[in-house]
N, C-alpha and C positions, 0 to 999 in steps of 0.2 A: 467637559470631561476634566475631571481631577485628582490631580494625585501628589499629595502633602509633600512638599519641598521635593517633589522628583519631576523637575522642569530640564530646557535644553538647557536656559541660564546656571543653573546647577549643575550640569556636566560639562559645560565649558568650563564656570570654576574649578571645578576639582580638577577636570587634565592639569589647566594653568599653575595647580599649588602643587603635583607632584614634584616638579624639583623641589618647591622651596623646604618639602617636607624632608629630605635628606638631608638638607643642611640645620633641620631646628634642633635647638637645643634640648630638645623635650619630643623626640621621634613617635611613639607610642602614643599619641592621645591628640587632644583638642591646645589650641591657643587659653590660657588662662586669664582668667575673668578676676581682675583687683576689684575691690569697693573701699569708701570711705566710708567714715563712722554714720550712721543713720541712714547709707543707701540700700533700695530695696532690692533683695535676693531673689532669685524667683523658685517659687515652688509649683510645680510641675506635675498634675497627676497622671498616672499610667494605668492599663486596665488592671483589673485584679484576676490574680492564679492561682489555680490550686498548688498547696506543697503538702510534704510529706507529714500525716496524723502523728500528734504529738503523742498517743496510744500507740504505735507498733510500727510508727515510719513509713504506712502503706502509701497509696494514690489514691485518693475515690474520684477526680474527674480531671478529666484532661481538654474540657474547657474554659476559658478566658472570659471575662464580661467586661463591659468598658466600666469606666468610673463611674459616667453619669449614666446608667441604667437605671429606670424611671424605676425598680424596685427597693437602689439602695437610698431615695431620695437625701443621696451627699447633698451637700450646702451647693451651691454653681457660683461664681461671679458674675458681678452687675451688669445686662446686656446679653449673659449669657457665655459661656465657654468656647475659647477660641483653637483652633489647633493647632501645635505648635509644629513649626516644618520637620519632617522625617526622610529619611531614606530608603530608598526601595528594599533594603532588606529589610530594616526594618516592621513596614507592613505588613511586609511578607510572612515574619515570623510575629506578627499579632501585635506588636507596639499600636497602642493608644493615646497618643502625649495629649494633653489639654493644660490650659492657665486654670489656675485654681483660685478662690478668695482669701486665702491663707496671704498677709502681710508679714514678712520679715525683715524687719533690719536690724542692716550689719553692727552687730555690739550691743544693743536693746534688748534687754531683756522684758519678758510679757509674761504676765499671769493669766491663766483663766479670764482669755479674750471668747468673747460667743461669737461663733458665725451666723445660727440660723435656727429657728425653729422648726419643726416638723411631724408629721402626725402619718406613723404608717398603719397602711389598712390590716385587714387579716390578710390578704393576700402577698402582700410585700412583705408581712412578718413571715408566712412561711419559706417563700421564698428566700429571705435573707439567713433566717436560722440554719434551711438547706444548708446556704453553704458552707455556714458558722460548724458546723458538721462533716462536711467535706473537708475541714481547711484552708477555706482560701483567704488570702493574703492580698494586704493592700501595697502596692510599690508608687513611691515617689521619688521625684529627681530633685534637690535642692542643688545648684549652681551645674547638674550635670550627674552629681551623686546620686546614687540610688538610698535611699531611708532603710536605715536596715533596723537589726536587733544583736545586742552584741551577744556571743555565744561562747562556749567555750567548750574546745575539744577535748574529750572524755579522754583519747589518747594520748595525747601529745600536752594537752594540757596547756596548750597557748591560745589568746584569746583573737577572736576577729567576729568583722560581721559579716551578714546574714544581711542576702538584700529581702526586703520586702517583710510587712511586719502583722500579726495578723488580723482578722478584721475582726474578731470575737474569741472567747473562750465557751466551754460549754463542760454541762458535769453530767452525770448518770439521768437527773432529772429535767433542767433544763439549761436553754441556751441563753447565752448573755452578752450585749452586741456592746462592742466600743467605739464607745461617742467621744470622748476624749484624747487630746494625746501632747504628752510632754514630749516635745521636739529638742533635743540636743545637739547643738553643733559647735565642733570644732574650727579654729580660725587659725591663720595662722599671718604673724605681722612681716610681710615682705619688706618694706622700708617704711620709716614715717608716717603713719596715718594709711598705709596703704594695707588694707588684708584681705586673703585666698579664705575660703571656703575649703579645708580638706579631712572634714569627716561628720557624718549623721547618723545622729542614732534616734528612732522613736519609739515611746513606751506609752503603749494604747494601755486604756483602761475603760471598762463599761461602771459606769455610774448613774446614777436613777437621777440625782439632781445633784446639780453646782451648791448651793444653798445648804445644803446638809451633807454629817458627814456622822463622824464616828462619836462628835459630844457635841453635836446639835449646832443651827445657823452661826451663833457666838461666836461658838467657841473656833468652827473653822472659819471664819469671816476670812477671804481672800484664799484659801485653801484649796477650791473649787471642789466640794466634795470628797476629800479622800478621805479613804475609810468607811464609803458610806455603804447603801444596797448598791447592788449591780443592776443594771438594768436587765429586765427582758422583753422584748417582745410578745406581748400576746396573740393568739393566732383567732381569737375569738371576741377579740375589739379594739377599736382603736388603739394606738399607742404613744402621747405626747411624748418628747423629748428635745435635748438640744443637745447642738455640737460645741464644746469647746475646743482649745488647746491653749498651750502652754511654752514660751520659746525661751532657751537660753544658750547662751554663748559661752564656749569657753577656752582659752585661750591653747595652744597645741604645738607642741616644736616640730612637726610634720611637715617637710615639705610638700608644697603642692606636687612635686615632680613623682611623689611618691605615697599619693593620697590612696591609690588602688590597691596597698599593699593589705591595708586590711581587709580589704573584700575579695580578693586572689589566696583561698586559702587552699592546700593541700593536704586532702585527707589520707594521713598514711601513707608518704612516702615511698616508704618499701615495697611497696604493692606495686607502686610503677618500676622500681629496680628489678622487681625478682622477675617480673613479666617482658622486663626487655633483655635479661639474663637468658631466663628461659628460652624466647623468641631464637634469640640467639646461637644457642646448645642448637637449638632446630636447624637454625638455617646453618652453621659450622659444620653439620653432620650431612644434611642433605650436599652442601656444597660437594664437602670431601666427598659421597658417593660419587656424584654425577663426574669431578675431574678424574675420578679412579675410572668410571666406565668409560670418559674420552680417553685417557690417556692411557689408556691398560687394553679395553677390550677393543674398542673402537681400533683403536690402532694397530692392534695384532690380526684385528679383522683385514682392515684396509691392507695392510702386509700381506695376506695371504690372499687376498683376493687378487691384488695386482699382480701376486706372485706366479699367480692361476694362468695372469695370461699373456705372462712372457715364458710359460711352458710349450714346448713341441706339443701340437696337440696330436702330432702321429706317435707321439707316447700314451697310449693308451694306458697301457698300467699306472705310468704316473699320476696320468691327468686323472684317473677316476678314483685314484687312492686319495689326492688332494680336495676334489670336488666332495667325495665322500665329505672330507673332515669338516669343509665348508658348510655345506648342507648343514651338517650335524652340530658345530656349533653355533652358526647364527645363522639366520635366513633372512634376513633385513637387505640383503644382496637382489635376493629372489623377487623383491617386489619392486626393484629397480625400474621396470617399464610400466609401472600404475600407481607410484608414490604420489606422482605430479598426476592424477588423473582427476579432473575437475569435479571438487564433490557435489553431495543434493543440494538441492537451494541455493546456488551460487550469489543469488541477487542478496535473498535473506543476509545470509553469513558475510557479504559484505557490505551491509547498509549495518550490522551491530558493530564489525572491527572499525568501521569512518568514524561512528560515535564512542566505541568504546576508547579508540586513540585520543578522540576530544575530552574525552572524561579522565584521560590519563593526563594529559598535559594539564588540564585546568584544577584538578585536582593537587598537581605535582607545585603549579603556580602559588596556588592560594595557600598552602601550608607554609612554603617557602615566605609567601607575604609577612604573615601571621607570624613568623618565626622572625622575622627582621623587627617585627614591631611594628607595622603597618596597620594590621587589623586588633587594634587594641578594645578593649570593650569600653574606654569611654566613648570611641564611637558608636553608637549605638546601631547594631544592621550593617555595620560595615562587610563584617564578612557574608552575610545573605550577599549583599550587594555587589562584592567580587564577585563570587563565585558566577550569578546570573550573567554579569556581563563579561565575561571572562568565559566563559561557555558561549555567547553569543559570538564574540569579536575570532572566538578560535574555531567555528564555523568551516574557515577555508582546509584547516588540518584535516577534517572530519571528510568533507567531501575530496580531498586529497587522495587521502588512504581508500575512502571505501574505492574511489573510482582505478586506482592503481591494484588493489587487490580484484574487483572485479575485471577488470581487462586481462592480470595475471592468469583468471580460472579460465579466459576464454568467452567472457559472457559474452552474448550479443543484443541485450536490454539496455543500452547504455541510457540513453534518456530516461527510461525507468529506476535506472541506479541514481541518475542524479537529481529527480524529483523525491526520490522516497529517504534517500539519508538527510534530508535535514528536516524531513516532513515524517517519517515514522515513528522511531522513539522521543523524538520532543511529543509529538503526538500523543502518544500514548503515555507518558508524564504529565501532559496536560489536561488530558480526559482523564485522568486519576484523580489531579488533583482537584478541579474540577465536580467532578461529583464527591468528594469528599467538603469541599466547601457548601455547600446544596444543607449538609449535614448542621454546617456550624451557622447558616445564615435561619436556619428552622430552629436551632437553639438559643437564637439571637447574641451571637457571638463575638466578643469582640476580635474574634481567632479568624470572623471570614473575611479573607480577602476581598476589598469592595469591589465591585463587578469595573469600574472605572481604571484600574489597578489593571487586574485582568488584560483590558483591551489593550493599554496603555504596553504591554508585556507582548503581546501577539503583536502586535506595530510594529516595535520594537526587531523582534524574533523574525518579520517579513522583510522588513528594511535594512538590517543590518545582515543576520546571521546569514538567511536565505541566501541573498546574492552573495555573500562570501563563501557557502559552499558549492554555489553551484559556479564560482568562477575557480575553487581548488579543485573541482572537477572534471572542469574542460581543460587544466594544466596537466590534471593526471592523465585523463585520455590523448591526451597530445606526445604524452611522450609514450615510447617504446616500451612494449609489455614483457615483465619481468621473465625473463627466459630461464627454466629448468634448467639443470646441469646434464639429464637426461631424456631421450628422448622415450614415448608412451607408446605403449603398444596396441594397436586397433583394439586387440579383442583383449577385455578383462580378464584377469587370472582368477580362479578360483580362491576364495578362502576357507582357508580349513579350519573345521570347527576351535574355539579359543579354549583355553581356561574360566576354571568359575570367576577367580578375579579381576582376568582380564574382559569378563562381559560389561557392556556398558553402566550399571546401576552399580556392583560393584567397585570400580575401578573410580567412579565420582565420587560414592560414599569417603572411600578410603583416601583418595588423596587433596580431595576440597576442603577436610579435615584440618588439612597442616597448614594452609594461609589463614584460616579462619582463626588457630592456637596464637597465629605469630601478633593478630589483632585483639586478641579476647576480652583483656582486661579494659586495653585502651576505649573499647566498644562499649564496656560498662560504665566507664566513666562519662563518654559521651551521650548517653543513654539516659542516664541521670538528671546529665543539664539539657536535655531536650525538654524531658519529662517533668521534671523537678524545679522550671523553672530556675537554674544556677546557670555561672558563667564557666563556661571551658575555655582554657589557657595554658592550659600546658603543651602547646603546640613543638615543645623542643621531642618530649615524651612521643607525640604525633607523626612528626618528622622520622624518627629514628624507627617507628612501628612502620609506617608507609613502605619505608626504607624494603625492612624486611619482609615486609609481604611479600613485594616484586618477585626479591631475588626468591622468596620461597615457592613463590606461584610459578616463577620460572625454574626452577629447577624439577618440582614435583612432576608437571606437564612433561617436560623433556624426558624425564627416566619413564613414565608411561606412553608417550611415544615409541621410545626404544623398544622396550618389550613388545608393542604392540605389533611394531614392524619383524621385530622376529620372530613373534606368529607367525608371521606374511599376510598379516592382515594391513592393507595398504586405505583404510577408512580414515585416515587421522586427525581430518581438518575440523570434522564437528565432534570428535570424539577429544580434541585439545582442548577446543572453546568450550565443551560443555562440561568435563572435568575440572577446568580450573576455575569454571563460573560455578561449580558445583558450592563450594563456600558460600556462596550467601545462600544456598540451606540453612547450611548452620546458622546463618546471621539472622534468619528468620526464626528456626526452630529456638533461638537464644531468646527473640523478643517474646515468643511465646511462652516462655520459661518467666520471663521476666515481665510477663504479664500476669501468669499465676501468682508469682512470688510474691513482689512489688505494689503489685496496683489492685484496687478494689473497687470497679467504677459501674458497677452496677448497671447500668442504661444503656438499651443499645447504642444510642447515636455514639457515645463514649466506645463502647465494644468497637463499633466500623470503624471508627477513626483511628484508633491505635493500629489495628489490624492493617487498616488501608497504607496508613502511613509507613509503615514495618514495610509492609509489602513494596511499597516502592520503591524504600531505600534498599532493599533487599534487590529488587532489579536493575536499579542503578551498578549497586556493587555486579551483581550477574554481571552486566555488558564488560565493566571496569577488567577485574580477573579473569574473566573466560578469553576480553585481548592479548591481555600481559601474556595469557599460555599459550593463544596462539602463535603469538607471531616470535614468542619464543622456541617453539617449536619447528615452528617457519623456517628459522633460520639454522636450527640444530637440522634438517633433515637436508636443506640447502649445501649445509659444510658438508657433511658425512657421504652425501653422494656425488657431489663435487669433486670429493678425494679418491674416488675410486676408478678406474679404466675400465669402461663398458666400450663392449664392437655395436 
């Protein structure tokens, strides 16, 4: 069994270096790599991706291919291509690293160096033109860098790059594959004879042959063909060709500590202000309702109700002239002995709040990381890599909470509580993901996680996580179960028919609405760099979105609670959870939007995978928001009947 640089020796190292990482002088990244003049650099191939059609910015596939797919017959090195170590996120998120035959060194410049000859079939020619059509893009690491193309923003008007550079051009008639590439790199001289690697650019070109060019062998001698034909691929015979390139050095006042800066670009700025502006108007406004409704109605309620029952009750006049006005303006009083009434599915709704609470810390963790500078993307997969074990080690929270809230309803499954929270929705995460991979290993993908990976992850998920929730489960069942402020009454109270809004489809629609506005933008940017193969980094933007969900999700919940119990409808526990999980509708109905709009991927296997993958994250967020409103609800219905004197 194997799994590329994700060994135990590996995880003992990194626990061991997280001190010394607080204290580096360079927190966000990797230890840097000096060379002297003529030492070798390493260049690093990765699988290739589709990006955005240079025609209208669309998506046409949202699969990955490794480098050496026996279609794009790349040149390989001698012995054969070795793989280079990864980290579990990495894999996870489709990294391919491999050694290449590509020699560089440091300060040397190289003309029109040949790697390889080759000869594609018709078969391989169509398949490569495919993707020369789709888009996709070659990515290489040179000292850790990504090989980009430098580009420059239409709006802003400042230059940066662009990781990954592409593997062809193509015109109305045909396509034209790039065998060449002038590799550009930046150096920079740390002291004497000593110099950093901090920027690459490459500038592919398709050329028919090295040997000719725009005024014949002569006159380019050493040229390597520019100006010449392009090459294409015939799909109806053979196709000779060779691979060149081209390397030069050139010198860069960049520090290394700040080599990311040009590949960490931000598109339009404003767009993230006005969206946490906006967010904000939201969450200022919901706020100011919900403290009006504690501090105004709540309390005039609590007033009068206490008031109710330090009256003579042999004042009949009084008592029913006050009761009257009770009755009539709130009735949230009324359902005092069935608020606490243990709702349907008790087991269910506490196996999603154990994982939803885990989904809220680890989530809450890793943005916090990423915002300290922890999860920098010269790491590569670092943040996959949180996150999984960060979900796995916080295990104990999950079975904590479910088994404290299941004990709260009164369950009497308890062993079934604490086999199913750490075995349900991992479960059905897994089987998702799972047969979504089925999809990418039939495409021959370099997107499918290798079945070795897999196991390695389940092992992992029984040995760690497992036992840690089912030992924050037997802590929760050991202690004493959360006791009501009031006590339930045998027999159920009738509920009177609701309002249109307050019926259940309604009352989701309308307020799973308002966490989903407070994420919108930030969604689309992350959305992009799923998709789009880019880096996300603006974890500060993240942090402050996060922020405001919470408090929106909790406040939205909490005022449709209110109303609801003044119906006197006393259902609220799955009617919290499923409103405030109601949002990732929206975050669903968004990817769907954004699959019309955006992407053009023709083929089914492409169609299930976005769809499937949407879907998950879509459920994930479910569990996430529908906790936040529970158990903020929880605790608004906790206070408000707490305060009141009931006989």
């Amino acid at each position: 069994m194997r799994l590329r640089g994700f060994s135990s020796a590996a995880i003992v190292s990194t626990l061991l270096t997280i001190p010394q990482l607080s204290a580096a002088f360079y927190l966000p990244g990797v230890a840097p790599t000096s060379y002297k003049e003529g030492d070798v650099v390493p260049l690093h191939v990765n699988r290739l991706t589709p990006v955005g059609s240079q025609v209208d910015g669309s998506l046409r596939s949202v699969v990955s291919f490794d480098y050496y797919h026996k279609a794009f017959h790349f040149c390989a090195p001698k012995g054969g291509p070795k793989d280079v170590s990864e980290s579990l996120g990495s894999i996870l998120f489709g990294d391919r690293i491999r050694t290449s035959p590509f020699e560089l060194l440091m300060g040397k410049n190289e003309t029109c160096k040949e790697l390889c000859d080759v000869k594609f079939d018709q078969s391989s020619a169509h398949f490569v033109n495919r993707r020369i059509a789709q888009g996709f893009a070659l990515n290489w690491l040179i000292d850790g860098l990504p090989a980009g193309q430098l580009v420059v923003d239409e709006v802003t008007g400042t230059k940066f790059y662009s990781q990954g550079f592409a593997l062809g051009r193509g015109d109305a008639k045909e396509m034209h594959f790039n065998n060449h590439y002038d590799i550009v790199i930046d150096y920079h001289e740390v002291t004497k004879g000593q110099y950093r690697v901090v920027g690459v650019i490459v500038q592919p070109d398709s050329r028919l042959s090295p040997k000719t060019g725009d005024g014949g062998a002569v006159h380019n001698a050493g040229m390597c063909g520019v100006g010449g034909l392009p090459l294409t691929l015939s799909e109806t015979a053979e196709t000779p060709m060779k691979f060149t390139y081209s390397v030069y050095w050139i010198p860069s006042p960049t520090a290394w500590a700040t080599r990311w800066d040009k590949y960490l670009h931000v598109f339009d700025p404003k767009i993230h202000w006005f969206s946490l502006i906006n967010s904000a108007i939201i969450v200022i406004f919901l706020t100011i309702t919900v403290i009006s409704i504690l501090l105004r109605t709540l309390r005039k309620d609590i007033q009068r109700y206490n008031r109710l029952d330090s009256i003579n009750l042999d004042d009949l006049s009084g008592t029913s002239a006050v009761e009257d006005g009770v009755q009539e303006d709130s009735g949230w009083k009324l359902v005092h002995g069935d608020v606490f009434r243990a709702p349907g599915s008790p087991l269910i709704l506490s196996v999603f709040l154990g994982n939803g609470a885990q989904l809220f810390v680890m989530t809450g963790f890793t943005i916090a990381f990423a915002l300290l500078g922890f999860l920098s993307p010269s790491n590569r997969g670092s943040l996959g890599t949180i996150m999984v074990l960060l979900y796995t080690v916080l295990g104990f929270i999950g079975g904590h909470v479910s088994a404290r809230v299941y004990k709260a309803f009164g369950g009497e499954r308890w062993k079934l509580n604490i086999a199913l929270t750490p075995i349900m929705v991992p479960g059905i995460v897994f089987g998702t993901f799972f047969f979504l991979n089925l999809f990418l290993w039939a495409k021959e993908s370099s997107g499918a996680v290798p079945f070795t990976t897999m196991l390695v992850i389940v092992v992992i998920w029984f040995i760690i996580s497992v036992p840690l929730s089912f030992a924050g489960s037997w802590v929760g069942f050991r202690q004493p179960a959360i006791q009501p402020p009031v006590r339930t009454n045998q027999i159920p109270r009738q509920i009177p028919p609701s309002t249109t809004y307050m019926k259940p489809i309604p009352s989701m629609l309308l307020v799973g609405i308002l966490p989903f506005g407070a994420i919108f933008v930030e969604l689309y940017f992350i959305m992009s760099s799923i998709w789009f193969s880019k880096v996300y980094y603006m974890f500060g933007f993240l942090f402050l979105c996060y922020g405001l969900m919470i408090i929106t999700c909790a406040a939205v919940t909490v005022l449709m609670v209110y109303f609801l119990l003044c119906g006197e409808n006393y259902h609220w526990h799955w009617r919290a959870f499923m409103t405030a999980g109601a949002s990732a509708f929206y975050v669903f109905a968004n990817a769907l939007i954004y699959w019309v709009t955006k992407l053009q991927l023709g083929g089914l296997a492409g169609s299930v995978l976005y769809i499937g993958y949407s879907a998950l994250i879509s459920f994930l967020f479910f569990i996430l928001t529908g906790s936040i409103g529970f158990f903020a609800s929880w605790l608004f219905v906790q206070k408000i009947y707490g305060s009141i004197k009931v006989d």
